[in-house]
N, C-alpha and C positions, 0 to 999 in steps of 0.2 A: 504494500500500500504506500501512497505517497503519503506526502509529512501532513497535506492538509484535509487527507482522507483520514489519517490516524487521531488527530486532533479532534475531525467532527465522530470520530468513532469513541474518544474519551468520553465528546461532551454530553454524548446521549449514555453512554454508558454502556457501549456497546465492545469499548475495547482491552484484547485479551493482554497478557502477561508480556509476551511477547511484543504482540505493539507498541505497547508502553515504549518498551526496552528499544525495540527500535527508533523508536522517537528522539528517546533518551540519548539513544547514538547518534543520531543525526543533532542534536543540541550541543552534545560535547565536539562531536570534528567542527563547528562551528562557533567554537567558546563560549556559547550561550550555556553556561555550566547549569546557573539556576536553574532554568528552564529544565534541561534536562534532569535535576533532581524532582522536582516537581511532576514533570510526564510518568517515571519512575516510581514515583508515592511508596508503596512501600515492596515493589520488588525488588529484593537480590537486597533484603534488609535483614534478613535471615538465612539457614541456609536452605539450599535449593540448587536452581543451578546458578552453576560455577563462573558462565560468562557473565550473568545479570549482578552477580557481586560484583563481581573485579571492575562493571562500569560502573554502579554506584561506590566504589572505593577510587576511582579515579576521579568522580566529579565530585567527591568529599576532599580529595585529595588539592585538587585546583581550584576548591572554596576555601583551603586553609580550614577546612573543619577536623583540628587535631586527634578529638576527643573519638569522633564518632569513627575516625580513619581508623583509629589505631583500635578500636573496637572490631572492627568488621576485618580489619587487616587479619586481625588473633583467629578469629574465626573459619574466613579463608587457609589460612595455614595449619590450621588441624586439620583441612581438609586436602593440603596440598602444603605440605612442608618449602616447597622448591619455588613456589608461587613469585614472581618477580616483583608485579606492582604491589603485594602484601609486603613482602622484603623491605620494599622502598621506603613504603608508608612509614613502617616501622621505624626509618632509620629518620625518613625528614624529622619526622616529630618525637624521637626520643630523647 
């Protein structure tokens, strides 16, 4: 779907996990970090899959949101010891 198909798909409430996330992707390659946490609301805010964390830890990561990084960072790497951007996070803000 495109970005403004995804968007009218949030606003009725018709859009899935996935779309979010791809929204969310297309927010970050475009530095619209916010945004992109927002389309995201709360997937890959627990675990689940793997890719939808590591985009809500990069766009925690380029809001300077230290707290919530290094939470989900921790989480990530129980699930993936070797996890790169988990690594990172950990290292910016320890």
């Amino acid at each position: 779907l495109g970005t403004q198909a995804i968007m009218l798909a949030i606003k009725h409430g018709f859009a899935t996990s996935s779309d979010r996330a791809q929204l969310a992707n297309h927010f970050f390659k475009v530095e619209n970090y916010e945004s992109g946490l927002r389309a995201l609301r709360e997937v890959g805010a627990n675990r689940g899959e793997m890719t939808w964390q590591v985009l809500r830890l990069k766009l925690l990561v380029a809001l300077e949101k230290g707290n919530e990084a290094t939470q989900l960072a921790n989480v990530i790497l129980e699930q993936d010891s070797t996890q790169e951007n988990a690594l990172a996070a950990l290292k910016k803000f320890a």
